[in-house]
C-alpha positions in Angstrom: 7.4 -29.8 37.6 11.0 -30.4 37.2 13.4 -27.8 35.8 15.5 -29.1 33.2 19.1 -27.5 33.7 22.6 -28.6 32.8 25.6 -27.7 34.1 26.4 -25.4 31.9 23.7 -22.6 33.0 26.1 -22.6 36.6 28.3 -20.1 34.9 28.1 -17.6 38.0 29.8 -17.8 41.1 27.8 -16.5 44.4 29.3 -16.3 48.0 26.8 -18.1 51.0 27.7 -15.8 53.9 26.2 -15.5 57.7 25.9 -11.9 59.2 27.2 -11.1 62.7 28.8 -8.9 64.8 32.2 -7.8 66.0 33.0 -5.8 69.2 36.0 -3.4 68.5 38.6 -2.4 71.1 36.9 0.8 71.5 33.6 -0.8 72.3 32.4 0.1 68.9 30.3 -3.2 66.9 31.0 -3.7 63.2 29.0 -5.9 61.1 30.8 -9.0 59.5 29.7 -10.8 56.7 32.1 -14.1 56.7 31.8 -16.2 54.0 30.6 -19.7 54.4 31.1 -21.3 51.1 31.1 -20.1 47.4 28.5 -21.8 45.1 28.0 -21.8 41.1 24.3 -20.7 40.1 22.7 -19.4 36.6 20.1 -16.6 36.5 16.2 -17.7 36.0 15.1 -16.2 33.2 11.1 -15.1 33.5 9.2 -13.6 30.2 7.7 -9.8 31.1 4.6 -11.6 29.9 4.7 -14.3 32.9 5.6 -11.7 35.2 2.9 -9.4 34.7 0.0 -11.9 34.4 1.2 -13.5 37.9 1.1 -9.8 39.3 4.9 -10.2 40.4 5.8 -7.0 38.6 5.9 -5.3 41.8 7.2 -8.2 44.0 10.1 -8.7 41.9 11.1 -5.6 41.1 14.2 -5.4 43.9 14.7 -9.5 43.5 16.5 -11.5 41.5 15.7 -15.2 41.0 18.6 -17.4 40.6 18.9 -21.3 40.0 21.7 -23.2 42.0 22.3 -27.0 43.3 20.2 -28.1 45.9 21.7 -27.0 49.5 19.5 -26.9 52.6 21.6 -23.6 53.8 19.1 -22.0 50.8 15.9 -23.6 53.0 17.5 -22.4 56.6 18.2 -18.9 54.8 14.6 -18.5 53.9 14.0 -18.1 57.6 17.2 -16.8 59.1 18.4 -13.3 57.8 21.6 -13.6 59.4 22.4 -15.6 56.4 23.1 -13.7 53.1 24.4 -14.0 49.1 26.5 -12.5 47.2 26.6 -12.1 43.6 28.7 -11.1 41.3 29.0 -8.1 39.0 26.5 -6.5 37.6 24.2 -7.6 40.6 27.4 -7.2 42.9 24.6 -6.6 45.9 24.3 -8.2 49.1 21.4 -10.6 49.3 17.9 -12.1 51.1 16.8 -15.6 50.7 12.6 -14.1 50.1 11.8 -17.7 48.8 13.0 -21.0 48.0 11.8 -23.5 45.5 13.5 -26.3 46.3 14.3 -29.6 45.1 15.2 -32.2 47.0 16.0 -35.0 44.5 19.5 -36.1 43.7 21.4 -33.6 41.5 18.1 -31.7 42.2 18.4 -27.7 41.7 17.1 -25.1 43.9 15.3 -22.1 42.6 15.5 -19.1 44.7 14.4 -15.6 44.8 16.6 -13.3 46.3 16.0 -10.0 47.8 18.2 -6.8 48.2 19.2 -6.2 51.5 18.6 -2.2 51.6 22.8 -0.2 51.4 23.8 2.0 54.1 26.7 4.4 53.8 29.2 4.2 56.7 30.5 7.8 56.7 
């Protein structure tokens, strides 16, 4: 089934980043989060009703599905965790492919379940 989606939904911009490591003088690692390109994505709206009758409740409950142009980075991120998304405020979070949906037509849109990556304090 084919999602029907303008332009206009894109009204959020995410960051596409990849995950590594950097060595520090003192022999310390860091880990980096560098950027790889910025996209524009909408958020898929899914009725409580739909949710709980697919038993998802649970699944989604630390997920957010979001709708974005096709990009193959979304399919390689799916099995790679080095590869992350940002989104903006209010979910300013850092991000897990968990699943893709996507379509590979032209001007085809991905949909794409993201999952929070757990926040550790650096103190």
């Amino acid at each position: 089934m084919r999602l029907k989606i303008t332009l206009e939904r894109l009204r959020y911009k995410a960051s596409f980043n990849k995950q590594g490591y950097e060595e520090l003088p003192n022999g310390n690692t860091v880990n980096t989060n560098e950027k790889l390109f910025d996209f524009w994505f909408g958020y898929y709206k899914q009725s409580l009703s739909q949710s709980v009758s697919s038993n998802a409740f649970d699944y989604l409950k630390d997920k957010v599905t979001i709708i974005a142009r096709h990009d193959d980075y979304f399919v390689q991120a799916m099995s790679d965790t080095s590869y992350t998304i940002t989104l903006p405020s209010p979910n300013s979070k850092t991000y897990h492919v968990a699943s893709v949906n996507p379509d590979y037509e032209v001007n085809g849109y991905d949909t794409i379940v993201l999952s929070a990556i757990g926040t550790t304090s650096n103190g």
